[in-house]
N, C-alpha and C positions, 0 to 999 in steps of 0.2 A: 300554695298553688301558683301557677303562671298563668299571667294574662301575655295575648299574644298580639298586637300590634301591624296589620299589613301596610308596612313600611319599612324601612331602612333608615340606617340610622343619619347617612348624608345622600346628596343626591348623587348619582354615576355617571358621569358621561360615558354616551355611547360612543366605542371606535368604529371608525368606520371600515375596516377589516380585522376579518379573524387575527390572532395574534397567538399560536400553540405552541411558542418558543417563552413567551410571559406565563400562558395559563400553566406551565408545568412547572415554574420556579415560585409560582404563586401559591401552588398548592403546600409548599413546605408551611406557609404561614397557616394551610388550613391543620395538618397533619403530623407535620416535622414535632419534633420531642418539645419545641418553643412553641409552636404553633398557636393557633387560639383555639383547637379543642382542648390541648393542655390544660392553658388558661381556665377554658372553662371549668371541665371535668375537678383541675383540684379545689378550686375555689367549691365547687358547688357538692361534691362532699366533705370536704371540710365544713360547710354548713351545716350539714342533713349530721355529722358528726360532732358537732360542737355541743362542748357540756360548761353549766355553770353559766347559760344564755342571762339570767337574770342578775349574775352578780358582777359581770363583765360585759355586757349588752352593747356598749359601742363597740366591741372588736366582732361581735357575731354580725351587729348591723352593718361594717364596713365587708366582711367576708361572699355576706349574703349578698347586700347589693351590687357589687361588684363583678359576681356570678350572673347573676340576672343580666351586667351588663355585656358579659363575654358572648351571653346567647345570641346577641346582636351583633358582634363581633364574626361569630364565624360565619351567622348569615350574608354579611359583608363581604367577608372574603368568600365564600362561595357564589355570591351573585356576581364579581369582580371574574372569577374562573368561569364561571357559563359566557357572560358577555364575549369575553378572549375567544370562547369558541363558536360563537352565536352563529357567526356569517363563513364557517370554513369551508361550506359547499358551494357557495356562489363566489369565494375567495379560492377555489383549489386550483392546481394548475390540470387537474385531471379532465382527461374525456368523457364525455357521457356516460362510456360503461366503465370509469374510476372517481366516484363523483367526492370521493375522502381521500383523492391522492395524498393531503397534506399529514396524512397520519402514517403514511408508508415511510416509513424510516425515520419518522418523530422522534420528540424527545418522550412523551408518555400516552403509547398506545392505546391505553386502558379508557383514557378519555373518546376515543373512536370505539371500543370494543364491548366495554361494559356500562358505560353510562349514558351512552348518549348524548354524547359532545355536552357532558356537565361533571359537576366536581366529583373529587372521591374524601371518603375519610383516611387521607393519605398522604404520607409528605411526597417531597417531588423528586425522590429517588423511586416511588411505589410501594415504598412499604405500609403497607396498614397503621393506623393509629395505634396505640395499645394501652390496656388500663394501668402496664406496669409502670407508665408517665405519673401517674396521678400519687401524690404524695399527702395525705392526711394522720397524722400522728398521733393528734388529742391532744398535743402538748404546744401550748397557744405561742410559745416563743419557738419555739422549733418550725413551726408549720409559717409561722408569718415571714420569718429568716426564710425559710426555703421559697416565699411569696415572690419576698424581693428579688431574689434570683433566679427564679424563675421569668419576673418581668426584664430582669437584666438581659439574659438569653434572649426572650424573645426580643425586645430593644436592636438586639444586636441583628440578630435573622432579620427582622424588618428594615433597618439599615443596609444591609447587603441584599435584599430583595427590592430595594428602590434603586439600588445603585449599580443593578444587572438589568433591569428593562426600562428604556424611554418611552414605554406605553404610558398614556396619558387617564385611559383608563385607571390600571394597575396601581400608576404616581399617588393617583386622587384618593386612591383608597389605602395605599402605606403609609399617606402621607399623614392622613385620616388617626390612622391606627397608632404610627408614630407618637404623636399625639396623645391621645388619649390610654393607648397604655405607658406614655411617663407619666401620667395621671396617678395612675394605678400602680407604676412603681415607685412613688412619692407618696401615697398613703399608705403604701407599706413599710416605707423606711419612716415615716413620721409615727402609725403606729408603733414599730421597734421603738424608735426614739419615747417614745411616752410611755413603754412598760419595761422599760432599761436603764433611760436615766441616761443615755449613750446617744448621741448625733447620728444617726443614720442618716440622716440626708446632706452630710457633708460628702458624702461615695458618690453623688449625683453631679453630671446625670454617668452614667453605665450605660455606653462605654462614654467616654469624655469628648461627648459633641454637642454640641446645642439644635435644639432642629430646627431653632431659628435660618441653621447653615441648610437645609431643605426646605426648597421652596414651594413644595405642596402642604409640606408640615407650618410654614411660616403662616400660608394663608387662614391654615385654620386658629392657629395663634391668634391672629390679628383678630378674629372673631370671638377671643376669649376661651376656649378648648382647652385652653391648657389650666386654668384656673378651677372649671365649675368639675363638682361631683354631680353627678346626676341623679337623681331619687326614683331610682324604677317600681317607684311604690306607690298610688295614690296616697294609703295611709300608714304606711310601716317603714320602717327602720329610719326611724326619724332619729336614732342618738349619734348617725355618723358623722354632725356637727361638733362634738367633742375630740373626736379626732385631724379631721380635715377643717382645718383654723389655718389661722396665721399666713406666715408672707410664703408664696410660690417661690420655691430653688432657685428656677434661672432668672424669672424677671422684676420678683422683691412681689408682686403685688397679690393682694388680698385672695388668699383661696376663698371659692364661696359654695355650699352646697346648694343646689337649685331643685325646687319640689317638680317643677314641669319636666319634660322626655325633649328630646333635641327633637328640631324642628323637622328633618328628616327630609327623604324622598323616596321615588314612586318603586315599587319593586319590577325590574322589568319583565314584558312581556315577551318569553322569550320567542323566536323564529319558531316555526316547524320544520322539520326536517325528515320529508320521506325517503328519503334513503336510507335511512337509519328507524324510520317506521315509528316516529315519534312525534307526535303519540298516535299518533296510527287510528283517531277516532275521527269519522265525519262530523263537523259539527249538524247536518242535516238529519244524521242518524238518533244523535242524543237527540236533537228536538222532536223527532216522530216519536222516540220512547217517551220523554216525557210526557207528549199529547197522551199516549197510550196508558200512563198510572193516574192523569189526571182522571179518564177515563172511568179507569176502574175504580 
């Protein structure tokens, strides 16, 4: 089961204007084939499919926790896509009776038309996510190979989506993810290496940059991110200490798995926006209903 946390995984600074030239290039991180529902979706069938849990338990325990951590992951990048579009009615250059000029001739109308100036399950051409992303095989060296490259791709989309928008919003959160999934593509190439007999982590990092050279990515560095696995279990999958050991790729120092959830921040409250009729509820009205079941 999942436990669900009202939090985030880092805090977000707010911009101080709309930005629907970042929120539509952002969205490939949520949707695109790299994306982080990818991320999550193979990791977390790949769990719900894995056999021989008991005779191989550290490779199910790193698949599964990992999973648990993408879910935070694309919440991430979806709260990153709403912010970009939070303030784009009081940011538009429109009149009164055009109060979403900024979506007339956009790069992704859908966010004006369908959701209510918030994300899509979609990369940032509009195409729908789709299950045919998700790679699960049964066959524990096949699916982990396919892990690491998977994280490679995305590595790579999140490098080219830091390196298209100087949103500081945006920055904070690729820079974030940067991060943390070279995490995740170093416990996949260290798995390989431990059921192969083969270096996998001499490939690292993919593609051949340090994010030390990004300076959103550094900061979270400097904080240790690149080091700890995270345990999103109070009391389970505690054998992914046999895996994630030894010295970190780029900076030699001690991996360490950590039982406590990152320290986090506030999930934001987003604006209202009546033009868009969202959400189009009085909070005066819900309080009379309530009075009214208290009632009955």
């Amino acid at each position: 089961m999942f436990l669900r946390i009202d939090k985030l995984q880092i805090d977000l600074p707010r911009p101080g204007s709309a930005d629907p030239n970042s929120a539509a290039v952002v969205q490939e991180m949520m949707g695109g084939k790299f994306g982080e529902m990818s991320t999550l979706m193979n990791y977390t069938y790949q769990s719900f499919n894995f056999r021989g849990k008991s005779k191989i338990r550290p490779y199910y325990d790193l698949v599964a926790n990992i999973a648990a951590e993408e879910m935070g992951h694309i919440e991430l990048v979806a709260n990153t896509v709403n912010l970009l579009l939070d303030k784009t009615v009081e940011s538009s250059d429109g009149t009164g009776s055009n109060p979403l000029g900024m979506g007339l001739g956009g790069p992704y109308p859908d966010h004006f038309m369908n959701t209510g100036l918030g994300t899509m399950a979609a990369g940032s051409g509009g195409a729908p996510w789709s299950g045919d992303y998700v790679f699960s095989t049964g066959n524990l060296k096949l699916d982990l190979l396919h892990n690491f490259f998977l994280e490679s791709g995305a590595r790579m989309g999140k490098i080219r989506t830091y390196e298209m928008t100087d949103n500081e919003t945006a920055r904070t959160m690729i820079g974030y993810l940067i991060v943390r999934g070279g995490v995740h593509q170093e416990a996949y190439a260290k798995a390989l290496s431990d059921i192969s007999g083969v270096d996998v982590t001499k490939l690292l990092p993919v593609p051949d940059i340090d994010n030390k050279h990004f300076p959103h990515a550094k900061k979270f560095m400097d904080q240790g991110y690149h080091r700890f696995l995270y345990k999103f279990s109070p009391k389970d999958y505690n054998q992914i200490g046999e895996i994630w050991n030894g010295k970190q790729a780029e900076t030699g120092e001690p991996r360490e798995v950590v039982d406590d959830l990152p320290e986090g921040g506030p999930v934001p409250d987003l604006t209202e926006v009546p033009e868009m009729f969202a959400p189009n509820i009085d909070p005066a009205d819900v309080e009379e209903l309530g009075k009214r079941f208290l009632k009955d």
